[in-house]
Structures are given as structure tokens and as C-alpha cells.
N, C-alpha and C positions, 0 to 999 in steps of 0.2 A: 878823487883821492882813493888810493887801495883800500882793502880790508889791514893792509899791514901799517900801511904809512898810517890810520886811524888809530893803530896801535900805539904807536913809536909816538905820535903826536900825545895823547892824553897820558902815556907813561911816561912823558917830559913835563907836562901841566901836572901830574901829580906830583911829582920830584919837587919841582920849583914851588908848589903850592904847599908843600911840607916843611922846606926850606924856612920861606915865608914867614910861615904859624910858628915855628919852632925858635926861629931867631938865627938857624944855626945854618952858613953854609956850606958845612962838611960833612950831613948826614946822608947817608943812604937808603934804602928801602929797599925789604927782602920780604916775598911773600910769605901770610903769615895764614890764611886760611882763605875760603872763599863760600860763598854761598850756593845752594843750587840756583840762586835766581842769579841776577846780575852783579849784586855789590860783592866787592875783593876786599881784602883788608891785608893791611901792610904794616911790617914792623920798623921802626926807625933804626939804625945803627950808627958807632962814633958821636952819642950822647948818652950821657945817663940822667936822671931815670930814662929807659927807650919806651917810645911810647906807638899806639896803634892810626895809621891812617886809613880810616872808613871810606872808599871809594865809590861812589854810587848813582852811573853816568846819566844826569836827568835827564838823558833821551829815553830813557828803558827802566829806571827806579828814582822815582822824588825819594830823597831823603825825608822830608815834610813831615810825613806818614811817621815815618821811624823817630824824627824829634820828639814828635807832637807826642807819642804814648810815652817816650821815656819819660820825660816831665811828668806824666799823669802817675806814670809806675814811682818815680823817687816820691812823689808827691803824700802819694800811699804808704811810706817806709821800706818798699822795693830795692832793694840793692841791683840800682843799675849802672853802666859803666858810665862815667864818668867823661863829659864834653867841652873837652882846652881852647878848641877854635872852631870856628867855620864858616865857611864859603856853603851855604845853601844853592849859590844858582848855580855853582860848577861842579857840587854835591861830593862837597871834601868833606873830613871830617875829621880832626883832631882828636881822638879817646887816649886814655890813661890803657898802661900793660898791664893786663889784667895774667899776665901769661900765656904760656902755649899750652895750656892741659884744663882741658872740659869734664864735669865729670863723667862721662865717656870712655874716657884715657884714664880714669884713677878707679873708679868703681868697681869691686870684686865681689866676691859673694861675704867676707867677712867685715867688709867695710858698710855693706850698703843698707842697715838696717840704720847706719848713722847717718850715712850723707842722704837718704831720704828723709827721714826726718828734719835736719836741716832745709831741704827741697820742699817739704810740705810748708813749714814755717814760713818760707816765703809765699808758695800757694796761698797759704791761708790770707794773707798780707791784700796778697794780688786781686784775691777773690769778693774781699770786706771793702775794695774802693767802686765809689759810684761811676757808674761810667759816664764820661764825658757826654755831651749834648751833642748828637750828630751822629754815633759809632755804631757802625751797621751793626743791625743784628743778625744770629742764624736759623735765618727764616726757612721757610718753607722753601723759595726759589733756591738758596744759597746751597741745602742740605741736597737737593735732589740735582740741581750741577754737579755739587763733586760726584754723587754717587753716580750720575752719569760718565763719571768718568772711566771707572770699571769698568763697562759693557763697551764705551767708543775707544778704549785707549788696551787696554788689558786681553779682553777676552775677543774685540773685534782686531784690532790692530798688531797687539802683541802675538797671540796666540794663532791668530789668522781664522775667527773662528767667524762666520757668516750664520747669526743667530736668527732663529723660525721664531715662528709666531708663541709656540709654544715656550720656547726659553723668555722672550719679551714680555710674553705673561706674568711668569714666575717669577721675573725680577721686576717688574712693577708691581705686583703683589707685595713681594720682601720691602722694596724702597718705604710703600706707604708705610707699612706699620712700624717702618723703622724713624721714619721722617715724622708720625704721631708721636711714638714713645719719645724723641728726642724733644717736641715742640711741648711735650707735657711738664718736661723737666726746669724744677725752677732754674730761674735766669740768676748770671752774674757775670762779670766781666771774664771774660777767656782768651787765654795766650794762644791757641790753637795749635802752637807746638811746642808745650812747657813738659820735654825731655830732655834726658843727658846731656845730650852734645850742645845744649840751650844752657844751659847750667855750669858756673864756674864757680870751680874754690878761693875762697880768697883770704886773706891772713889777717880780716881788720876788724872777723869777727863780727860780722852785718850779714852774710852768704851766706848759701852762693850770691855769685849776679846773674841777674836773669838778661838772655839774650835772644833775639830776631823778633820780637813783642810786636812789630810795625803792622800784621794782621790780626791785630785783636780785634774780638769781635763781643757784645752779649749776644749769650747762650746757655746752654743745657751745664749747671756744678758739675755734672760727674767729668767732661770728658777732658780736662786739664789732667787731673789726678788719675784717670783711664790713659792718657799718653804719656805719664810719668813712667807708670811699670810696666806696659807695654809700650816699648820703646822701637823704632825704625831699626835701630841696630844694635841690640841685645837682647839678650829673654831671659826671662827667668821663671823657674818652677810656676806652676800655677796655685800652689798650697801659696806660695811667697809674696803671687801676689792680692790672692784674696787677704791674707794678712792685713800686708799692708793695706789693700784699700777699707779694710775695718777699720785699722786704726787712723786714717783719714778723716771717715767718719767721725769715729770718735772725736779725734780734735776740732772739726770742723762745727760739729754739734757744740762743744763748750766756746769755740769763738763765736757762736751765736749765727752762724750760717743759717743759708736755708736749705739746711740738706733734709730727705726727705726721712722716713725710718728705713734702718738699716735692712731690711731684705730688698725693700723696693728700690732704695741707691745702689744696692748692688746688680739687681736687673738692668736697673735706666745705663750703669756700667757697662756693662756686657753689651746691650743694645747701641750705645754709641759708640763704644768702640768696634761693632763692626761697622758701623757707619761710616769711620774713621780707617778702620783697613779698608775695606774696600776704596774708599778717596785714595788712600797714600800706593794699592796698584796701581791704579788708574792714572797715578802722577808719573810713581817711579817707568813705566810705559813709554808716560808722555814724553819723561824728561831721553829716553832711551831716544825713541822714534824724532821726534821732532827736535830736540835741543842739545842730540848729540852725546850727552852725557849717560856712556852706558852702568856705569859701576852702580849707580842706585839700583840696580833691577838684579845686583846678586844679594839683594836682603828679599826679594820677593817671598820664597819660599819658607821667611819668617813667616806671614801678612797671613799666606796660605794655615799655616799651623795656629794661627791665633782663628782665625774662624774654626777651623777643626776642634780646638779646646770647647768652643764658644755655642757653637751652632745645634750641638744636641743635647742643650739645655734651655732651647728656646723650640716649642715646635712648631710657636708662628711662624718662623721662617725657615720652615721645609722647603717652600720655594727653591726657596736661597740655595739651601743645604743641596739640592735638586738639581740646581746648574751647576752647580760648585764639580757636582760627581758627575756632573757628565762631558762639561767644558774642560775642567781644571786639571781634574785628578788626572787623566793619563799624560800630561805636562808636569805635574807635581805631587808626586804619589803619598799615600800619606805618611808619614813620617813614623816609622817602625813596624810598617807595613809589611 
């Protein structure tokens, strides 16, 4: 069977399996957004209320994973979306329409002292639930993969750079102390990409709802609220977002967190989220090179300016800073350079 007729086949199994769930055999379905991994997601049409079909083909993504944390997150008071039917072995998925606008799509500079704060109240939600018996944590092996991915995917494969001994130094140098600072940092349950485009408004007064949760992991407090304000595809001031991640703190302290005091959360900050750029090059590369999808790799040049904010306020990781300027920078100059 083609790569096409594969198509055409499972785009009729979705049809008729919406059908199905819905009751209704005159609805249609129009794409409604997609993931960078596998799962699609579909909008119903010719019914009201229209609702969302989660497609997520168990050859290449078990839903399982994605059920199994929603439950743990509503369980918590998480505003998650909302599950009408399903077919787990043929990885349909029946959701409530939550809309077509993330806050992504609504977020501005005069709104977003509100809609973060909203974003944090569920953080704080996310972060107070114990985590299930079983859920990997981000160990030592998990931390130094992603960051491996920067050096094999980014600066080897992207940039075409064939790194010496002395660059492999420097960046196994950086890795350690970034992979201590992060293993030092108390633990709680983490969305691993609890931003915008994960975050939806909703009118019922519980949101946002939190979305793509199926790789949560425990880990390191800061770095939920570290990929809140530093975001894959937006930025904002750097005053804006030390603010906020003050006032993080701050709330996180009166829900009884275990955040740590406020200068040292704001380093473990800093520190994992370079941790965290560096991984999200090393993806947006991957997803370039290997998976076809070029458009993530025009936010790179964000990734780059958050380390540049970042990196000479840490002088641990000269290293870093060291390959950064001799790999990077004549690829991506520095930004008001």
C-alpha cells in the first residue's frame, strides 16, 4: 500500500470514527491544528456545539500516555480539555471545542500581565499534584540527551560545523554544571512545555486549559515557569520577565511550594533554561533535517538571544558562551550588533 493510499485510508477511519462518536452522519472534519510530533487534530462541522477529533496514529504516538496525565492534571484542578469518546486502539479521540485561539494568538504586551497570571494559577495547580507512581523523572541520562542534541543536530548537522576536541571539551564542561545546577533543583511534577501555544482561554472561568501535558516528567520548579516567559515563539523584554518570574516566586512561596529563595530560583532559572534552549535547537534542527518540517528553525534565532541575555551572567559557563562565539555567532550575529 502507498504512502498515499495510507493517507486516504486512515482519513476515512477518522471520518467514519467521528461519525460513530458523534451520532451524526452528516458531519465533516476540517483541520484544526497539528503537533510537531504525529497527532492532528480535527474540527467537526454541520453540528453544534462542533467539537475537536484528536488523531494519534498508535503506530507512531499511543494516546495512553496523553490520557493517562490528563486524568492525573483534572484530578489536580487543572483545567484540561475535556474527553466525549474514545477508541484508544485506533487512537481517536473525541475533545470538547475549546476553540481555535491559544494564548499565542491573543497575547500582547497589554494583556499579558493578566493572562500570565491566570497561566501561573494553573502552574501553581500543576505543580502542588503528586506525581503518579511510575513518571519518569529528569534525570541525569534524560538532561544530557536533550542537551546532546544541540552539538548532533544544531551545530553538527544544522550549521555543518565538524567539532574538535577542544569545542567537545567546552561543551561537556557547560553540560555538567548545567545538568548539577538542574539535579540540585527541588523536584515537582513538569509539563516540559507549559507555554502559549499550550495554553487556551476559555469562558468557564477554570483557565486556561492546559495542553500537550503527555511528556510530563518530575523535575527541576523553575523550568515550567522558565518556558512560560521564555517562550519557542515570542519574547519579551527581559525586565518583563524577571518580573514575572518574581512574582512566581512569590505565589509559589505562599502555595507552599518548594521554591527555593528568591535569588537562588532565579539562577536554577536562568540555568535551566539554557538547558532548555539549547534542547529546543537541537529539536527545531532535528525536526528541520530529519522530519521535514522546516518552519520551527525560523524561531532559532530567538533560542540564540536568550542565551546571549543569559550567558554573561553565569561565568560558569564560559565554555558555553565560547562555542556559542565561535560556532554560532557568524550564523547568528548578535542581535543589535
Amino acid at each position: 500500500m502507498t504512502s498515499s493510499t495510507n493517507v486516504d485510508a486512515r482519513e476515512q477511519q477518522r471520518l467514519d470514527w467521528a461519525r460513530s462518536a458523534t451520532g451524526n452522519p452528516d458531519i465533516s472534519l476540517a483541520a484544526a491544528s497539528a503537533d510537531a510530533g504525529f497527532r492532528s487534530y480535527w474540527r467537526t462541522f454541520n453540528e453544534s456545539p462542533q467539537r475537536i477529533v484528536m488523531d494519534s496514529p498508535p503506530d507512531k504516538e499511543d494516546v495512553r500516555p496523553w490520557l493517562a496525565m490528563r486524568d492525573v492534571l483534572e484530578a489536580g484542578g487543572v483545567r484540561v480539555p475535556r474527553v466525549l469518546a474514545r477508541d484508544v486502539d485506533n487512537g481517536f479521540l473525541l475533545l470538547e471545542d475549546l476553540g481555535a485561539q491559544t494564548y499565542l494568538h491573543v497575547i500582547i504586551d497589554t494583556n499579558a500581565d493578566e493572562l500570565f497570571e491566570a497561566a501561573v494559577g494553573q502552574l501553581l495547580k500543576l505543580q502542588a499534584i503528586t506525581p503518579p507512581p511510575g513518571l519518569p523523572e529528569y534525570d541525569e541520562a534524560l538532561l544530557a540527551r536533550e542537551l546532546r542534541l544541540f552539538d548532533e543536530w544544531f551545530l553538527t548537522r544544522h550549521l555543518g560545523h565538524g567539532l574538535d576536541c577542544e569545542d567537545l571539551e567546552k561543551l561537556d564542561l557547560a553540560y555538567r554544571r548545567l545538568i548539577d545546577a538542574a539535579l540540585a533543583q527541588p523536584k515537582v511534577l513538569v509539563h516540559r512545555d507549559f507555554m502559549p501555544r499550550n495554553l487556551m482561554p476559555t469562558d468557564d472561568g477554570h483557565g486556561p486549559a492546559v495542553l500537550d501535558f503527555q511528556d510530563a516528567v518530575v523535575g527541576p520548579i523553575a523550568y515550567d515557569a522558565l518556558s512560560l516567559f521564555k517562550d519557542a515563539f515570542l519574547s519579551w523584554p527581559e525586565a518583563s520577565v524577571q518580573r514575572w518570574l518574581r512574582r512566581y516566586h512569590e505565589r509559589a512561596l505562599a502555595a507552599g511550594l518548594p521554591v527555593p529563595p528568591l535569588e537562588r530560583f532565579l539562577s536554577d532559572a536562568d540555568l535551566i533554561g539554557v538547558q532548555r534552549h539549547l534542547k529546543v535547537l537541537g529539536i527545531f534542527a532535528r525536526l528541520n533535517h530529519r522530519d521535514h518540517k522546516p518552519k520551527y528553525l525560523e524561531d532559532a534565532a530567538r533560542f540564540v538571544a536568550y542565551l546571549d541575555a543569559v550567558l554573561p551572567r553565569h561565568p560558569e559557563l564560559a565554555p558555553l558562551a565560547e562555542v556559542i562565539e565561535r560556532r554560532v555567532r557568524p550564523t547568528f550575529p548578535r542581535i543589535g550588533a
